[in-house]
N, C-alpha and C positions, 0 to 999 in steps of 0.2 A: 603751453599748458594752461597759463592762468585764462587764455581767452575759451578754450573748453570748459575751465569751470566755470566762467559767468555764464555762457551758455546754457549749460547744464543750470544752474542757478537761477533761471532765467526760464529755459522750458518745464524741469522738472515740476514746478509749482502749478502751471497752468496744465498739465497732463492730470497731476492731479486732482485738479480742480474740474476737468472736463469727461473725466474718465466715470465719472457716474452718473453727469446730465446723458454722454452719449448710451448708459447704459437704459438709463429713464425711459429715454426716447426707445429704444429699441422695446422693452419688456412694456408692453401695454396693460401686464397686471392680469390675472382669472377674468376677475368682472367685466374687463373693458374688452379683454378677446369674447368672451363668450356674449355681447350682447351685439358685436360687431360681426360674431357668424348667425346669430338670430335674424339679424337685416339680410345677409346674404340669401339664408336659408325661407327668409319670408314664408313657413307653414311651420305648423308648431303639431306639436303629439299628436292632435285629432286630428292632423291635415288642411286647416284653416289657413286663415292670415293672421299674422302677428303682427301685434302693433306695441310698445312700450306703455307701462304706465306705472311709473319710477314708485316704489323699487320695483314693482313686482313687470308682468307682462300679461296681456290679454291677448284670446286669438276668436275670430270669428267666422261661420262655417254654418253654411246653408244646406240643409242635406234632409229631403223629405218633403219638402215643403214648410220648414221650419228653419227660423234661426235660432243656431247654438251660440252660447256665449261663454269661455272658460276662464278663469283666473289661473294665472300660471306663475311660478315662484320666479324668485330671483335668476334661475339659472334659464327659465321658459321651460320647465317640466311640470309636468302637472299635479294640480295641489286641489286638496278637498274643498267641497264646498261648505262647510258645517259652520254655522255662525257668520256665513258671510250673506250680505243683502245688496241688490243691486236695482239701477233702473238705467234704460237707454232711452235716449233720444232719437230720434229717427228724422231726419230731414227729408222729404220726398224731392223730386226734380220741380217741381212746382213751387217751394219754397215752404210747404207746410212742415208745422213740426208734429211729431205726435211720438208721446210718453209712454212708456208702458216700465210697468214693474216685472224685474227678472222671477220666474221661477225657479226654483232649483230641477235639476235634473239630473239622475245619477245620481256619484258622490262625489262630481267632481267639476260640472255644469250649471247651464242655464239655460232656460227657454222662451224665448219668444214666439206665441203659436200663429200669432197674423199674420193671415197670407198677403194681405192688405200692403203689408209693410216689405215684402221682399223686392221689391223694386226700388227700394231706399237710395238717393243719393250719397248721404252722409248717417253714421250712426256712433252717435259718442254716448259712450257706457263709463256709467259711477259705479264700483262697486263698495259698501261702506265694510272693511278691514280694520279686527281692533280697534276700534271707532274712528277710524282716520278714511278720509277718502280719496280712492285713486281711480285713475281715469286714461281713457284711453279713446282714440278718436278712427273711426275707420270708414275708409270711400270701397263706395261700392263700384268695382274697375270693372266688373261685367255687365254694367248699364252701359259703360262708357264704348263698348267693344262696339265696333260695325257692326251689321247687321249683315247676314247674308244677303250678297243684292240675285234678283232672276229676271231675268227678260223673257218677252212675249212679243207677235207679231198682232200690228194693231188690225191689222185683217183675218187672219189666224191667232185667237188667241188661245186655241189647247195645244199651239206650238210654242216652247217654252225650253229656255236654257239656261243656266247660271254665269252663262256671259253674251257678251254681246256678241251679232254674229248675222247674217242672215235668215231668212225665211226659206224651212227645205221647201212648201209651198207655193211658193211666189217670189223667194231673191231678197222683199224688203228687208230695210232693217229691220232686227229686233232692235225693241224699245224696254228702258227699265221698266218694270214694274214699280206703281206707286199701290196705296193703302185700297186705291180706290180700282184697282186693275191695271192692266197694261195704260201706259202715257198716252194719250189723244194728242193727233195732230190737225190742229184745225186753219185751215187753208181757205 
């Protein structure tokens, strides 16, 4: 009996001692689930891409021939634009940068009209909140994407297919297409 109670004596201290770190760990808190289904969910209200820009969230969304730009609250729901001022940066693939100041648009937006700029590699946006600045950084993944490749025969070239393959004409290979027509083979 006395060797159960040191036991007990013994565990019971450490159970309660771990019995709310193991809670801790388990309960990630509102804030921490809801910014960790934002990253899963990566599109926000307008359909965009989300990016963090503590506390709040921004999402951006090409749609027109324009880019939009949103401020989005704590939770990634969308929040008015009244009083808010902003400008983005825009890094092209070239390594250029070029500034432009946010319009408002809506009541709950922004706009960038240059079409100049929709081929952006990187575009990191300040918005100035309650005179505090936050910010938020986003790649543009649709420059990154392959490009559809097509093949052509360099004998026949209005024979033409989205892979590689033969010539119904002649048997040759088709050849990728480059910028400049079907690939030359010089012999």
């Amino acid at each position: 009996m006395k060797k159960l109670a040191v036991k007990l004596l013994t565990i019971l201290p450490l159970m309660l001692i771990s019995a709310p770190i193991v809670q801790a760990q388990h309960d990630h808190g509102s804030e921490k689930r809801e910014s960790h289904h934002v990253k899963e969910l990566a599109k926000g209200p307008h359909g965009g891409t989300v990016e963090e820009a503590k506390p709040y969230y921004a999402e951006i969304l090409i749609k027109d021939g324009e880019i939009l730009l949103y401020l989005l609250d704590a939770d990634a729901k969308k929040m008015g634009n009244k009083d808010i001022t902003g400008e983005a940066t825009f890094t092209m693939s070239d390594g250029k940068s070029i500034k432009e100041t946010l319009t408002a648009f809506g009541d709950d937006g922004f706009v960038v009209s240059n079409k100049d700029l929709l081929s952006y590699s990187n575009c990191l946006v300040v918005f100035l909140v309650e005179g505090k600045n936050v910010s938020a950084k986003f790649n543009n993944y649709s420059n990154n994407l392959q490009k559809e490749k097509s093949y052509s025969c360099p004998m026949h070239p209005g024979i033409k297919s989205d892979k590689a393959g033969k010539c119904s004409e002649c048997g040759m290979n088709l050849v990728e297409d480059t910028k400049n027509g079907p690939e030359q083979h010089h012999h």
